[in-house]
C-alpha positions in Angstrom: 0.0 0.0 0.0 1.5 3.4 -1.2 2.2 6.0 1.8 -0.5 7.9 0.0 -2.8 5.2 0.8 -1.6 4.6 4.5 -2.3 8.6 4.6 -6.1 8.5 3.7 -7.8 6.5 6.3 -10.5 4.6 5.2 -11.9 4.7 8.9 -11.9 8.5 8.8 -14.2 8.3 6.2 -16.5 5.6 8.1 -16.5 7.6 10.8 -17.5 11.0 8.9 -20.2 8.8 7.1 -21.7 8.0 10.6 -21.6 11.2 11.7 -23.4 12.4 8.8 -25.9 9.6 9.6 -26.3 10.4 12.7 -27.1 13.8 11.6 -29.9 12.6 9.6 -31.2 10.7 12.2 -31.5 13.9 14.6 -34.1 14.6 12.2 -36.6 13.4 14.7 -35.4 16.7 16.7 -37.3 18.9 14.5 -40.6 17.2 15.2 -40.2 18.4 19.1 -39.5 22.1 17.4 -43.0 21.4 15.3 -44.5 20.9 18.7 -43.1 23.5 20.4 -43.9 26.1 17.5 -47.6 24.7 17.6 -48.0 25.1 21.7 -48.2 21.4 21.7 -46.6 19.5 24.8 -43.8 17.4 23.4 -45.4 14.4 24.5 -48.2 14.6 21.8 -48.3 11.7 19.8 -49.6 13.4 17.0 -46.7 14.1 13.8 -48.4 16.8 11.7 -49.2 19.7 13.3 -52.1 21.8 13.5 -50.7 25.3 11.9 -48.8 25.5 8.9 -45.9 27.5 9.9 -44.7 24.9 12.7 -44.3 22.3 10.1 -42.2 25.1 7.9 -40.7 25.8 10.8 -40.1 21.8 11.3 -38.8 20.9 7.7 -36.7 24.3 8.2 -34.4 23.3 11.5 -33.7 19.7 9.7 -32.8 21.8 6.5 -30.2 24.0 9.1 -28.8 20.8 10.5 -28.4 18.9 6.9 -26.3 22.4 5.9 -24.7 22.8 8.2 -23.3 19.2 8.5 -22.8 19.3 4.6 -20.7 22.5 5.4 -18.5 20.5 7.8 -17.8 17.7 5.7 -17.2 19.6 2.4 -14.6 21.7 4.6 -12.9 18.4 6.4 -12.5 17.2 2.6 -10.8 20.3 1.2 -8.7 20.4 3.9 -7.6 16.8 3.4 -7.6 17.8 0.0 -9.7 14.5 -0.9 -12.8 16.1 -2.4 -12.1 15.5 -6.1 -12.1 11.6 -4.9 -15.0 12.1 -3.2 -16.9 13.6 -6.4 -16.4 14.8 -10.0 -18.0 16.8 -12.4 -18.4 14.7 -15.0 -20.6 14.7 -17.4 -20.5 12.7 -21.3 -22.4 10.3 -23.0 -21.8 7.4 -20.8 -22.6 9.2 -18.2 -25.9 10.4 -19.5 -26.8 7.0 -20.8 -26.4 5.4 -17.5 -28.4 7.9 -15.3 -31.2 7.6 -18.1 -31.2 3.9 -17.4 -30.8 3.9 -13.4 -33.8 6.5 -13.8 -35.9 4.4 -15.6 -35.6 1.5 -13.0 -35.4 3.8 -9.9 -38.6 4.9 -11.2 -40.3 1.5 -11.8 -39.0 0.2 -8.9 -40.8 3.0 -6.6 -44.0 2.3 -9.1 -44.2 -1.2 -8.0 -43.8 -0.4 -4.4 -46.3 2.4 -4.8 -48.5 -0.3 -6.1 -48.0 -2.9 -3.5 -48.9 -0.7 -0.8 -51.9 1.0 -2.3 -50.4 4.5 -2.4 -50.7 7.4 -5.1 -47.8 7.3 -7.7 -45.7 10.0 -7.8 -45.3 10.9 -4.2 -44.9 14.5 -5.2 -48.8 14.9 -6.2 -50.1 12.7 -3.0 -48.1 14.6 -0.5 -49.1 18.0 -2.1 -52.7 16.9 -2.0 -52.3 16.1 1.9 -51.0 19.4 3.3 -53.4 21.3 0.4 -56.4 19.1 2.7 -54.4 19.8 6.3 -53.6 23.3 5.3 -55.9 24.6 2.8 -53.9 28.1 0.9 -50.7 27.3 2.5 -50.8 23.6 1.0 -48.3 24.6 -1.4 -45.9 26.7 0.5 -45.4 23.6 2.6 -45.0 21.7 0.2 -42.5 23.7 -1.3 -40.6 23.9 2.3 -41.0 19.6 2.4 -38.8 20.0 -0.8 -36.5 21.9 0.3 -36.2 19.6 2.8 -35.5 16.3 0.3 -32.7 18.3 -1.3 -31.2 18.4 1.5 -31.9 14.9 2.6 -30.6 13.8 -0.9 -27.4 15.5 -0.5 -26.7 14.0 3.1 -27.6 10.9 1.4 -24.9 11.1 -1.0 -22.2 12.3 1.6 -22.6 9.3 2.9 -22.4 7.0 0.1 -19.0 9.1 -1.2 -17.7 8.9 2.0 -18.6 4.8 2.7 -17.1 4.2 -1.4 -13.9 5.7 -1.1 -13.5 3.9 2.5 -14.1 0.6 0.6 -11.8 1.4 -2.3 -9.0 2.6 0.2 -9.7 -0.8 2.1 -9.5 -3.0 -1.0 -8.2 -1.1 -4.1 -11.5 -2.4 -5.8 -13.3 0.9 -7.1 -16.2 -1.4 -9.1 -18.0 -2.9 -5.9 -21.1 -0.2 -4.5 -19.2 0.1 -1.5 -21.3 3.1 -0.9 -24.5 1.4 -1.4 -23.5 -1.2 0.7 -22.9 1.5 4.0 -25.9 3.3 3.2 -28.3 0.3 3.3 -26.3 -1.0 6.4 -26.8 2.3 8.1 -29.9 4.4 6.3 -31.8 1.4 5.1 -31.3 -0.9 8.5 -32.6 2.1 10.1 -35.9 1.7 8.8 -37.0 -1.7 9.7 -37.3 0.5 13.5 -38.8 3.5 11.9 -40.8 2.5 8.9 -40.4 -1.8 8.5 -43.3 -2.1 6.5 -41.3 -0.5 3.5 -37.5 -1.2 5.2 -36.8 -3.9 2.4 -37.4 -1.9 -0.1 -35.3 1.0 1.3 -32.1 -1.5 1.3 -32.9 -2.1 -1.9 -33.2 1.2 -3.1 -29.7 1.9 -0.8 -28.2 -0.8 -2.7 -29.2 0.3 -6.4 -27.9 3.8 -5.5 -24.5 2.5 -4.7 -24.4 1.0 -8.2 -25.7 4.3 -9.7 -22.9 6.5 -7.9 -20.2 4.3 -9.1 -22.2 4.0 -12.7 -22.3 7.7 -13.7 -18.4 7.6 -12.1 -19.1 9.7 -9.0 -20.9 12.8 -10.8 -22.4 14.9 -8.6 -25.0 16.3 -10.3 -26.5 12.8 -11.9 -26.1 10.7 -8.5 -28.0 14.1 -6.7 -30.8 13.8 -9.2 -31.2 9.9 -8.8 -31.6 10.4 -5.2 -33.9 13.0 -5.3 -35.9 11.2 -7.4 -36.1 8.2 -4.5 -38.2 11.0 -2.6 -40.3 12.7 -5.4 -41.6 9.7 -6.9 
């Protein structure tokens, strides 16, 4: 192993993945600000709230946390000047071609499940309908604020898969293996069977699938942003 190598910890990077996981985890925080913002005791059992600016206000102090967290980690890479084996910019035809196909069966994957469990496909036009019933006029602005909120969950999502990829190709030398998919779905996915198990499996799977992706469309930000995204949209 070159000193270069031996330099570049693959356990740093594990251990910035968790922390960014355990960032979006704290996510359950915000609900207690929701509660708090809607004069609610924090032991209601209740998730939505009753006015429309404490759910703003919610989706708002996870998006501070997911920034500020992204902020961190960007700055920890630069300074270990890694970041550019991290991510890329990339963007040609094989690229293209390969993010047309991954969205394509991203998207009849989430069809299927959407099917399975009785639910309105896209997610976009089900949610929007919910808050627009909850909410009446300012259905749309939080709605636009829940957005927000993906992006933001997208982009912790692919910190950690970046960060859990180059770990496993520091480990092993092998850059072809989703090592990033495999950390998310051990981490994010796992996580679900305790917080939503009825669609846990399919979350692993959908982990798994964006590991492949991220390695597909060779680490390009932009591409691997959108796939994810789409994992919350549709």
């Amino acid at each position: 192993m070159t000193s270069e190598m031996r330099q570049e910890s693959g356990w740093r990077h594990v251990l910035m993945a968790l922390l960014v996981f355990l960032a979006l985890s704290a996510d359950v925080l915000s609900m207690f600000v929701g509660k708090m913002l809607d004069g609610r005791p924090l032991s209601d059992p209740e998730i939505w709230n009753r006015h429309w600016g404490a759910t703003a206000g919610m989706f708002l102090c996870s998006v501070a946390l997911w920034s500020a967290t992204t902020v961190l980690v960007l700055r920890w890479s630069r300074r270990r000047n890694i970041l550019s084996l991290l991510f890329n910019l990339i963007w040609d035809r094989r690229v293209m071609a390969f993010f047309s196909m991954a969205a394509l069966v991203l998207s009849a994957l989430l069809w299927l499940e959407a099917s399975r469990s009785g639910v309105a496909f896209p997610s976009v036009l089900r949610e929007y309908h919910g808050f627009v019933d909850r909410y009446a006029e300012h259905g749309a602005m939080v709605t636009a604020f829940q957005y927000l909120y993906y992006v933001l969950e997208s982009v912790m999502v692919l910190l950690m898969i970046a960060l859990f990829q180059r770990a496993g190709e520091i480990w092993t030398r092998l850059a072809g293996i989703p090592w990033g998919g495999i950390g998310l779905a051990l981490t994010w996915g796992v996580a679900h069977f305790a917080s939503h198990p009825e669609g846990a499996v399919t979350v692993v799977m959908t982990a798994l699938l964006l590991g492949l992706i991220f390695i597909g469309v060779r680490k390009s930000v932009v591409p691997a942003l959108v796939a994810i995204f789409l994992v919350f949209v549709l």
